[in-house]
Structures are given as C-alpha cells and as structure tokens.
N, C-alpha and C positions, 0 to 999 in steps of 0.2 A: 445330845442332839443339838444340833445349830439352831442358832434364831429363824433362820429362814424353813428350816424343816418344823419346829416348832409353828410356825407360824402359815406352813401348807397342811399340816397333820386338822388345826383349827378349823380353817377353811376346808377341809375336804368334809369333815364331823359336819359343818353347818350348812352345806350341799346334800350330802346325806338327809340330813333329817326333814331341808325343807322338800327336796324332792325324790324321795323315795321311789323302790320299782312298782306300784302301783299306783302310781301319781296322776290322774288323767291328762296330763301336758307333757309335761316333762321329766323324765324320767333318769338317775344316775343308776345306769347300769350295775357298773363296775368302778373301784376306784383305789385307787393307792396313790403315792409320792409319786410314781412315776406316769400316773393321767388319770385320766375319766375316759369313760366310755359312757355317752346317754342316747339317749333317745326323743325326739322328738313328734305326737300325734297331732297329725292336723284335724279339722272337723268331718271329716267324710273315713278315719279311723286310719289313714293311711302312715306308714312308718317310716321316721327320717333319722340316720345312725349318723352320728358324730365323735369321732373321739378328738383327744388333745390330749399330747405329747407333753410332759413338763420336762423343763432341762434346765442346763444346771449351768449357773447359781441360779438360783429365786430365790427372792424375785426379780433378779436386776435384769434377766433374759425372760422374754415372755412368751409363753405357753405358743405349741404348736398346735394348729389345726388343724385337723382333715376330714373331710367328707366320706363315708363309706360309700354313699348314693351317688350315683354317676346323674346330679342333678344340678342343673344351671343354677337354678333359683337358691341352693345351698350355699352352692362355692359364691354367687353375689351377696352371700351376708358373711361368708368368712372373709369375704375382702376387707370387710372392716377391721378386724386386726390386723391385715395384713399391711395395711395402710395406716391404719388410725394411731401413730407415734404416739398420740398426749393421750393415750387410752391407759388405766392401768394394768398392768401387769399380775397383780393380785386374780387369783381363779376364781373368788367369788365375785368380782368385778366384772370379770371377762365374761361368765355363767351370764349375769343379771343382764348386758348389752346384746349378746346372742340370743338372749329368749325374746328380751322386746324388740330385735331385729327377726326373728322369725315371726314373731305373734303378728306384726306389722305386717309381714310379708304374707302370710296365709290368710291377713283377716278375721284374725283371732282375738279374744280380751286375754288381757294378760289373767295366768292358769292362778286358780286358788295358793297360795304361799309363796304369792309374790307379792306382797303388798306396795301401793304407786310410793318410787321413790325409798323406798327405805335401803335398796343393796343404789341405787341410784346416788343416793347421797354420798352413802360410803365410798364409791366412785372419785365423786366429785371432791371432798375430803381426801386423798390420794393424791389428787391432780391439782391441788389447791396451789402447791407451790413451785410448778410447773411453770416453764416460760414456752408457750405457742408462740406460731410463725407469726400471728394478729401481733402477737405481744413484740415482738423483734420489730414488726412495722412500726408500730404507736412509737418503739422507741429507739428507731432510728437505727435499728441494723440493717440496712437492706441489703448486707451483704451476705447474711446468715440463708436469707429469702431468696436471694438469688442464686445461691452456691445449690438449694433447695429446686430450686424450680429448674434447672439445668439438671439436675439427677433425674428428676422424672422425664423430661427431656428425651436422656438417653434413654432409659428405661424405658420409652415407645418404642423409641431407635433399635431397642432389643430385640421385645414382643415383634414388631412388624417381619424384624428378619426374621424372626423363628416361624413364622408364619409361612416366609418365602420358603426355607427350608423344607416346612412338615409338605406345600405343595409339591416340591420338588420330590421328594424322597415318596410321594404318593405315584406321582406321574412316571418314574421311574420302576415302579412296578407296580402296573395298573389293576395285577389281577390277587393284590394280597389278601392274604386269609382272615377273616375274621380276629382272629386273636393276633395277627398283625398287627392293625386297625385299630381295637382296644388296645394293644401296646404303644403306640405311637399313639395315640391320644391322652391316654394315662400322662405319658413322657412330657409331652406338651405342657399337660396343666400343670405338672410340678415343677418345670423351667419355667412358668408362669410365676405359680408362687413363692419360687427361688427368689426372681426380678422381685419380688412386691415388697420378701424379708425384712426383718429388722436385723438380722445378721448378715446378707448378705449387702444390703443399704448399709450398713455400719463396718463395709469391710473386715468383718470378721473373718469371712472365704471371699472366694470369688472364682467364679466358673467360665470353663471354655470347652466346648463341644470339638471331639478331634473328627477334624476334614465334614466339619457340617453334620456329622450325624447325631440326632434323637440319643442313639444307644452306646454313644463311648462320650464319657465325660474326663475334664482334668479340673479338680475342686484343688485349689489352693487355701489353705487353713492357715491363715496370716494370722488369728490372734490366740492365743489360749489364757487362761487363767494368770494374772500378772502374776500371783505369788508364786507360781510353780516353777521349778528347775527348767524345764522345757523353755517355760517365755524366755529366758534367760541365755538357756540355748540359742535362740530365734534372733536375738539379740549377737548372739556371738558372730551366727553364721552367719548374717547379713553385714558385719564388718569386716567380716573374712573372705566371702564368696560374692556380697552383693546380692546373694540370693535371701527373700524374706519372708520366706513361708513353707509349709510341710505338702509335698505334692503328692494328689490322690488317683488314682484311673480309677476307675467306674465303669463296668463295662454291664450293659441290659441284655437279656433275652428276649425274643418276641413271646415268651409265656410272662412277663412282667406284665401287671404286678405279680401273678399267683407266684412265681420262683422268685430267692429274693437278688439282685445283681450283687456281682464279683467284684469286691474293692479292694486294694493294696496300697500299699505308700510304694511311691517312684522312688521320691529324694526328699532327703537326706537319709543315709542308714542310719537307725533308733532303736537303739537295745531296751529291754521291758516296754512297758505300755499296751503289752500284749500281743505286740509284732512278733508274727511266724518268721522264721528265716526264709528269705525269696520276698519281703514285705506283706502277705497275708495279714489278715487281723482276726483274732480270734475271741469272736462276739459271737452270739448266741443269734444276735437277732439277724444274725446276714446266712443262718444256714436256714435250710427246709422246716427245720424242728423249731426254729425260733422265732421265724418271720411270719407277718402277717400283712396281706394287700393295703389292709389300712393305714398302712405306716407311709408316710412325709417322709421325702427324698430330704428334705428342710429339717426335720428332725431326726434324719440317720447320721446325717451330716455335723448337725451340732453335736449328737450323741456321741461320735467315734472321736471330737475333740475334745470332751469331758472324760471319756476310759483312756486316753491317753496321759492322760494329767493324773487321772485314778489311776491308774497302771506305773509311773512314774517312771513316763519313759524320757530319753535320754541322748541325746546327738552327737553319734560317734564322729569326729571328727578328725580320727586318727585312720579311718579305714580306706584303703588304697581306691579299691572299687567302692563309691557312695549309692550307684543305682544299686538296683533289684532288676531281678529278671522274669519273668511274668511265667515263664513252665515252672520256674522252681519254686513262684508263689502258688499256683494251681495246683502241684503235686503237695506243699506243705499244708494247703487248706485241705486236701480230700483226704490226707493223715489225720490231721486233727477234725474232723468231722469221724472217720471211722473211731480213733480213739474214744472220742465223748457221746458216739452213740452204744459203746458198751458202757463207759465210767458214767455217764453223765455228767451236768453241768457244775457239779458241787465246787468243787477244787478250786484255786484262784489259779490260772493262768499263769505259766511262765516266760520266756521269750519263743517256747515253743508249743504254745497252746496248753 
C-alpha cells in the first residue's frame, strides 16, 4: 500500500469512529478510498447528503465535492474548497472546515466529537508551510497576485457567459419540460464548479462548450501523472503535432443527471487505458449500472485521467487515421455494456472493454 493510501485508510478509520451513523450531527454514511458519503441534520431534523469524490494521487489532488440536495445554502459552503487553494487537502481537514461551515451556516454548536480546534489545528499544521497570496504581497511578488487576480477575472468573464447562454437556450424553447429545466440547471452548476476547480485553475483540463450548448462539451486533459508513459506521450505529441493534450466530447441527455453522458476521446488514437475501438471508454461509472446523480462532472473528469494512466494507455502515433468516429464509438460502448451486463464488472478491461 502507498504512503498516501496508508495515510487515507488512517483518516477514513478516525472519521468513522468520530462520526458514526447514529451521530446526532453529522453523520459518515458510507466510506472507502474512493469517498464518503455523509450526512448532515440540521435542528428542526431536517437532512443534508454530501458526498466527496477522492482522486488520485492523494493528497496532492484534493477531494471532490458534491451536494446530493439541490440546495443554495450547500453548494455556498462547498465553494470553500472550491476556492479555498491554502486549504488542506487531507479529508480529515476538509470534514472538520465543512462541518464548522455548516454548523455556521444553520446556527448550530458545533456536534458532540468535534472538540474547539483540535481537527482545526491539525489544519493549520498542514498549511504551516504554505506560502498564501498575503505572503507573496509582504514579500514582494506582486506578480504571483496579479497573474491570480486576472484568473478570477476571467473566471467571471466565464460564469457571466454561461449565464447568457443558459438565457438563451431557455428563450429558445420556452415551453421545456421539467426534466429539461433540472438538466440545464444541473449542467450549469457543474460548469460553475468546473470554473471554481483546482484542476481546472491548474490546467490540468480545460473545457469548451460546442456551438454554446449546456450538453456537448470538448474537455481537453493537458496533464496526467508525470511518471507515467502517457505524460511522455503528451510530451511527444506536442513536439510533433503542436497539439498538447487528450481530446474528450461529452455529450448530455436531457434525463442528466439520472442517465450518466456519453464520453469518448476525439484525439489522439490510444491503445489500452481502456479505450474501446471508435474511442469509447470503458468504465463502469459512465454506464446505467454504474452511475450515480451524485457524481461531479469535476470528478468524472479527473477520474477518466487517473484509469487512463491505470490502464496504461498509450499514443499511437503511427496510425494513418488519428480521429475516432462517434457511430463506431456508440455501437462499441452498447457491445461492451451488453457484454458486462452478463459477465460483469470482474475482469480488467482490454482495449476492447
């Protein structure tokens, strides 16, 4: 086991025990390496579902969030990770600022086995040797602060269009259905907390909506795991092509979230890592059997660059035709969806599911 798995296995154990499922506050539902599922009761008994995505490596990439509740007053306390850079990363860190951001927010004491300061410290111990934007001021970078303050800049620059967009695409069909409505809103917020990302702020991807719409996206996956073959790749083909990154479509449903969206690689052609032939990917969590409403567009995204690096895929760049073609990847996912709904999920994946 890795240091960093060793050192999530710790942190989940000491979540566990201090908040268990009969906890009157706060509650860890569910919980393995790959997230938490908890619960939060406010004083009138009412119930608030959070999960968080963990991806990989950890800690050096920090936990995803998502709100199950389709509620305002949520998603403004998960903005604090989404934002909060000098926050750590550690999940018992991130537990202990999210509870005293809800307890805050509801008007709550902080719940029995949280004692003042104690996962608080451990925080700040974390972050001890951390240089903030204050710290860059006092000493004289203002160029660190300014390169800063022009990303969020843009980052308005974003949200505001997306805004004009989701008017537009409403005004355009005035009489959409309900589950329209919730799909383009859904859509919204997770282009919200795309913009807000520490992967998407750190150019890790970087995304562009085709011809304005909500429901067709093109995610460029510019960084993977340095030590892996692929980065390497990435590397190659940006000295050969100019091009410098893995191109994804994303295409939504209007039953989004409940159906999970259709993803393929465009370009570059990539043998293993789990790519179907036609560019399909063959993950679990992007079929019906695998997916869940709760899941972060922000964490499928980072997920589908960690099974490619897990998968050990690979940038042919001897192949005449580099694209994919989008019937041949739709007919190869609904093969490998019938194949694994008799096999199931056991087997590891070859280049063809």
């Amino acid at each position: 086991m890795a240091a960093g798995d060793d050192t999530l296995a710790s942190e989940l154990e000491t979540l566990k025990e201090k908040f268990p499922k009969d906890h009157e506050r706060f509650q860890i539902l569910d919980g393995s390496v790959d997230g938490l599922r908890c619960r939060f009761i406010d004083n009138d008994g009412r119930s608030y579902f959070i999960r968080v995505h963990i991806v990989e490596p950890y800690p050096e990439m920090p936990p995803a969030w998502v709100a199950e509740n389709d509620d305002s007053g949520i998603m403004n306390v998960l903005d604090v990770f989404a934002n909060g850079s000098n926050l750590s990363n550690h999940l018992v860190n991130q537990v202990d600022v999210l509870l005293r951001e809800l307890c805050r927010m509801f008007e709550v004491p902080l719940p029995v086995g949280l004692e003042a300061h104690e996962l608080h410290a451990s925080r700040e111990g974390n972050n001890k040797n951390k240089v903030t934007e204050t710290d860059k001021v006092s000493n004289g970078d203002t160029d660190a602060v300014s390169s800063s303050t022009a990303g969020y800049k843009t980052r308005d620059q974003k949200l505001e269009n997306l805004e004009k967009i989701r008017l537009s695409q409403k005004s355009k069909d005035p009489s959409a259905s309900s589950s329209s409505v919730l799909s383009t809103n859904r859509l919204m917020r997770e282009i919200q907390e795309i913009y807000r990302s520490y992967a998407y702020n750190n150019q890790i991807y970087t995304l562009e909506l085709v011809d304005d719409s909500l429901y067709e996206w093109i995610v460029h996956l510019k960084t993977v795991d340095p030590d892996s073959l692929l980065h390497q790749d990435l590397i190659q083909l940006k000295q050969r092509e100019g091009v410098d990154s893995i191109r994804l479509n994303i295409r939504f449903k209007e039953s989004y979230p409940f159906e999970p969206p259709f993803v393929r690689i465009v370009y570059p052609h990539i043998v293993n890592g789990f790519v179907l032939k036609g560019g399909a990917l063959c993950m679990e969590l992007l079929t019906d059997r695998g997916w869940s409403p709760a899941y972060s567009m922000e964490a499928v995204i980072v997920q589908i660059a960690a099974s490619l690096v897990k998968g050990n895929a690979r940038i042919m760049f001897n192949v005449a035709n580099k694209k994919y073609n989008l019937e041949r990847a739709q007919s190869s996912f609904r093969e490998l969806v019938r194949l694994h709904e008799k096999r199931g999920w056991y087997t590891p994946p070859t280049e063809d599911g």
